[in-house]
N, C-alpha and C positions, 0 to 999 in steps of 0.2 A: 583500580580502573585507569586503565590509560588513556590520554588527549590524543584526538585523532588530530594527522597534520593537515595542512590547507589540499593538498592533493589528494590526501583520501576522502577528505568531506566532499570535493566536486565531484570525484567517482561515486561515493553515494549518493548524492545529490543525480549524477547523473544516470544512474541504474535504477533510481527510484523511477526517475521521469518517463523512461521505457517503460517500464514495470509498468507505470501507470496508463502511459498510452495504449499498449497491448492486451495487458490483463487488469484495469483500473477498476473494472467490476468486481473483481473477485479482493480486491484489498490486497494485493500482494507488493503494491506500492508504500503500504504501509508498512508489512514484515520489513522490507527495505529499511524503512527511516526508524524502525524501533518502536512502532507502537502498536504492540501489541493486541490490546483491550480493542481500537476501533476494529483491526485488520480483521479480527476474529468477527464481529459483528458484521463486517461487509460481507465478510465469505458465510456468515450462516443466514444472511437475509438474499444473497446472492443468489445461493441454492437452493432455498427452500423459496422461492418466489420465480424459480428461472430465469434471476436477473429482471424483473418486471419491478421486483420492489424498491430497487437500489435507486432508481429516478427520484422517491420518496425521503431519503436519506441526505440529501445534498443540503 
């Protein structure tokens, strides 16, 4: 595994931050940062609630 440098963690950091302001419903801010387990839970309560349930999760 390789160490990411200071400039690529701000570009993730910073692609996460969109991610999440556009699509932060759907967990794709998560795919972003590497965690998987949540991202997956937000997008299956996301869509099976039409986004009504995600308020619940916070």
């Amino acid at each position: 595994m390789s160490t990411l440098s200071d400039t690529e963690i701000s570009n993730k950091k910073l692609a996460a931050g969109l991610t999440g302001i556009f699509l932060g419903a759907f967990g794709v801010h998560k795919f972003v940062l590497g965690y998987t387990k949540p991202a997956v839970i937000m997008l299956v309560v996301s869509l099976l609630t039409c986004g009504v349930g995600f308020s619940f999760f916070r």
